[in-house]
N, C-alpha and C positions, 0 to 999 in steps of 0.2 A: 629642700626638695619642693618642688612644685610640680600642682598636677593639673594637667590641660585634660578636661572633659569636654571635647569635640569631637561629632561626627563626620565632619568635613576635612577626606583627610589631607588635601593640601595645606587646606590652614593650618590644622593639629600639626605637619609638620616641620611647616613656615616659624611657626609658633617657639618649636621647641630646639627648631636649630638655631634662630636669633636671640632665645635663651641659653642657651649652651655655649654659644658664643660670648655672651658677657656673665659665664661664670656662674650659672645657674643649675643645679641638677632637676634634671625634668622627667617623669613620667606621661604617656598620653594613654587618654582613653576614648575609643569611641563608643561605647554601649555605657551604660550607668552600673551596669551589674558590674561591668568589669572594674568602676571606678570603687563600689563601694567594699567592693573583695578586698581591693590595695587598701581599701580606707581600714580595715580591719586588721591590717598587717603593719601599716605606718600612715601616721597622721604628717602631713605634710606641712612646709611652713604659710602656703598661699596655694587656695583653688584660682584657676580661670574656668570658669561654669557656662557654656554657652545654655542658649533657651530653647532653640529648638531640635529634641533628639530624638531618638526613637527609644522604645520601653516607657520612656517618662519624661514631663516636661522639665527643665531645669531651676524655674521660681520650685517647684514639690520637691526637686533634689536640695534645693537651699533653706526648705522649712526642717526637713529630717535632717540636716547639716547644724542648725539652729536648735533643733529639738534633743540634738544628742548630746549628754553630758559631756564625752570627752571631746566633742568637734565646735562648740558650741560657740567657741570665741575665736575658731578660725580666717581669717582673714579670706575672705572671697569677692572676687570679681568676677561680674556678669559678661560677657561677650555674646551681644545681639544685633540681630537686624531686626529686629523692630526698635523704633524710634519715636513714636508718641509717647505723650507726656502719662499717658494711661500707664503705658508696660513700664515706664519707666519708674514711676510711681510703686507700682505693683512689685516690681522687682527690690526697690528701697525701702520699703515697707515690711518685705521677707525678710529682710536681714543683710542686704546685699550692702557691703563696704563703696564697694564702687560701678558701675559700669561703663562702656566701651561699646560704641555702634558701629557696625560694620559697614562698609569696609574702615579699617582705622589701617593706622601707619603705626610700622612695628617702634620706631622710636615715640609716638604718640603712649603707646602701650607698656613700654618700657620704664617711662616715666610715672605710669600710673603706678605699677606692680613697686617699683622706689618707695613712692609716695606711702603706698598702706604699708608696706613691710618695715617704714622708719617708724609709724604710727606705733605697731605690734613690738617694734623690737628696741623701742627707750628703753636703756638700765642705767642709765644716771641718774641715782633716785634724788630728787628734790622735793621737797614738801611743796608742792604746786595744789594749793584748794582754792575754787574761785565763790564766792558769795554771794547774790547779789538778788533783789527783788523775788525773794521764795524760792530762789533756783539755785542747788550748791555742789559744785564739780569738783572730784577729786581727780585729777588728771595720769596721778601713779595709777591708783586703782581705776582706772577709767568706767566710772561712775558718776552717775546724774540722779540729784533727786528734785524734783519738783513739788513744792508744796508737802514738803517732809516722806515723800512716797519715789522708788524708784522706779527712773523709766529708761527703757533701751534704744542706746540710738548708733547708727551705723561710725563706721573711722569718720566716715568724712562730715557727715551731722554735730560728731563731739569735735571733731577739728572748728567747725562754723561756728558751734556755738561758744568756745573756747574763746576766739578771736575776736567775735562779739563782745563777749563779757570784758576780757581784756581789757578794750577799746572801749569802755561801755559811755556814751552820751558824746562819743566820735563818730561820726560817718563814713564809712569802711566802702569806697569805688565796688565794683565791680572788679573791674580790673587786679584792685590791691587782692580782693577774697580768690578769683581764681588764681594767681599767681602764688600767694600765700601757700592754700591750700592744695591746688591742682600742680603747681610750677608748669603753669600755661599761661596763654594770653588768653582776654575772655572773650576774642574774635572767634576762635576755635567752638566751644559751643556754648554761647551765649545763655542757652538756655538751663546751664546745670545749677548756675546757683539761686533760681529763682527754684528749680523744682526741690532744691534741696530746704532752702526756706519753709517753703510751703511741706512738706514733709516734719521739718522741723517743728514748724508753729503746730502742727497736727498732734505731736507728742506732747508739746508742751501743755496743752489743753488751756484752761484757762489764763496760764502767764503767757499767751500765745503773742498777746500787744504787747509782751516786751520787748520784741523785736518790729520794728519801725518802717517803712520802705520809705526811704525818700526819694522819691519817683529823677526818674532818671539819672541820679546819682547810685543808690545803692544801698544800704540798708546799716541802722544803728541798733545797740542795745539801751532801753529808757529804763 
């Protein structure tokens, strides 16, 4: 099940009939009270959370999604028009798995919603721990600690730094990390894997120079 928390109802129902169409059950909302009623009756497997709604804005609907014991680790994506590096920021910083600026192309979106629900729904359990310079990833448990302390990072931040580490003292394109991680080209929007970095290095706090930029290529783990 998937819940679309949009006020706009053409989108909300663009949204949910080109989900329904590849096999998805979908609920929509347009008020937040309405969503968080449903949220009380059944947790869903993926939000789409637009930002701007009425009653409340949607980064405060993703901190109480974050803050709630039983929702805490639910897979959400932000669908917005606003597009600076600021909201963008602000929205991945709340906890937000992925976002999606509007207007986006429904197989753009489709691919995204793929992308964090393969993240969410590994059960091939392999012992995958990664180790490396104070930073140690358990990937079943999707867990990060740095410097022996743990910190929270979104699907797509533990994807980067996953890939990173992997590859560590390789130089990893641009190109190679969105495809990788997004299964896009990284003409589409250039800018996510830098702000994603940059978010990243912010969690890491001090081991932040273990991630490298080499300028116009793209970015390593040292």
């Amino acid at each position: 099940m998937i819940y679309i928390l949009e006020d706009d109802d053409s989108i909300r129902k663009l949204i949910g009939y080109s989900l329904k169409n590849h096999g998805y059950d979908v609920k929509g909302f347009s008020l937040p009270s309405q969503f968080f009623e449903a949220m009380g009756e059944e947790l869903p497997k993926l939000v789409l959370l637009d930002i701007m709604l009425p009653e409340e804005d949607g980064v405060s609907i993703l901190k109480k999604i974050r803050s709630d014991v039983n929702a805490s680790t639910l897979p959400v994506i932000m669908l917005t028009a606003k597009d600076s590096e600021f909201d963008i920021v602000t929205a991945l910083d709340s906890g937000a798995d992925d976002y999606v600026t509007k207007p986006f192309g429904m197989m753009t979106l489709l691919s995204r919603i793929k992308a964090v629900l393969r993240r969410y729904e590994k059960s091939d359990f392999v012992e995958l721990k990664i180790e490396c310079g104070g930073i140690e990833i358990d990937e079943n448990k999707h867990t990060v600690l740095v410097g022996g302390k743990p910190v929270f990072l979104t699907v797509k931040e533990f994807d980067l730094l996953c890939l990173l580490m992997r590859n560590r003292g390789n130089v990893l394109s641009r190109e190679r990390l969105m495809k990788s991680i997004w299964g896009i080209s990284a003409n589409v929007e250039s800018r996510t894997i830098d702000v994603h970095v940059r978010t990243l290095r912010q969690k890491l706090g001090s081991y932040e120079k273990n991630i490298a930029t080499i300028r116009g290529v793209g970015y390593k783990f040292v």
